[in-house]
C-alpha positions as CSV (number, residue, x, y, z in Angstrom):
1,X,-27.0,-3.0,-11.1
2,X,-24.8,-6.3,-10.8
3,X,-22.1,-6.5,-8.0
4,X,-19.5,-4.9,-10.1
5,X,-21.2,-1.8,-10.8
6,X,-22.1,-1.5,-6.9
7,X,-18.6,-1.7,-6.1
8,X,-16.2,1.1,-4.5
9,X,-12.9,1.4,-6.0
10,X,-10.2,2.2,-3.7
11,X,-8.2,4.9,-5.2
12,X,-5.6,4.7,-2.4
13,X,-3.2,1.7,-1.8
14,X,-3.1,1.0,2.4
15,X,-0.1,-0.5,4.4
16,X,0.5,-1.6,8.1
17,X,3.7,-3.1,7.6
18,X,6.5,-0.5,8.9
19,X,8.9,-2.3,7.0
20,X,7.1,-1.7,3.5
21,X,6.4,2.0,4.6
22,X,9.9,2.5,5.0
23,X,11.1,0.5,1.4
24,X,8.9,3.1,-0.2
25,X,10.0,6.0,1.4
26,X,13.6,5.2,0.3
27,X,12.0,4.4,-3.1
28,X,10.7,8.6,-2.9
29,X,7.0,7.5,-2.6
30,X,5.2,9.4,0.0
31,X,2.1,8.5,1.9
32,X,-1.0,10.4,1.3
33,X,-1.7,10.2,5.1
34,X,-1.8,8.3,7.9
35,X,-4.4,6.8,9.7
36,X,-5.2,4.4,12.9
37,X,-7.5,1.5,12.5
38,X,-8.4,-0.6,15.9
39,X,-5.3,0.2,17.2
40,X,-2.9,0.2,14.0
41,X,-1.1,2.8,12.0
42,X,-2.2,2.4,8.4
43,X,-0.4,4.4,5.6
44,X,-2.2,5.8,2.6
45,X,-0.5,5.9,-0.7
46,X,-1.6,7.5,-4.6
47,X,-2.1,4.2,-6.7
48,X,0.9,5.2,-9.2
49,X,3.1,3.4,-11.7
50,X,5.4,4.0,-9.0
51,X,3.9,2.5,-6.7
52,X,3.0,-0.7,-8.3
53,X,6.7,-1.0,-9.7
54,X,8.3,-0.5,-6.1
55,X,5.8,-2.9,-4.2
56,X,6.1,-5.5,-7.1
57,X,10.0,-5.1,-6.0
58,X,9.5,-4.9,-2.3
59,X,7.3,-8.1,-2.7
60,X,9.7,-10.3,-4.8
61,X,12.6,-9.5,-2.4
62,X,10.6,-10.3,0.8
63,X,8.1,-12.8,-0.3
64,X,9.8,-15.4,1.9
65,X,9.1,-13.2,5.2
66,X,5.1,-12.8,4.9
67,X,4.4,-16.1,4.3
């Protein structure tokens, strides 16, 4: 089995960033769950369409803050 094969694939998208939880939410994408890691909330999301559309949107619009 090579490295590829062994890997896991995530079937959820995960956010800490409030702001980002909140763009989707107005986008109508809801969290799967919620979760804390070491302290953090961490929001689970369905890897959608959706999804990928409205971060590639959230991403464009605040690239400049997360750099």
């Amino acid at each position: 089995m090579n490295n590829i094969e062994k890997r896991k694939i995530d079937r959820e998208y995960a956010t800490s960033h409030a702001l980002e939880k909140c763009y989707l939410s107005e986008c109508g994408i809801p969290y799967t769950y919620v979760k804390l890691v070491d302290g953090s909330t961490v929001w689970k999301y369905e890897k959608t369409e959706a999804l990928a559309l409205a971060l590639a949107k959230f991403w464009k619009a605040n690239n400049r803050k997360y750099k």
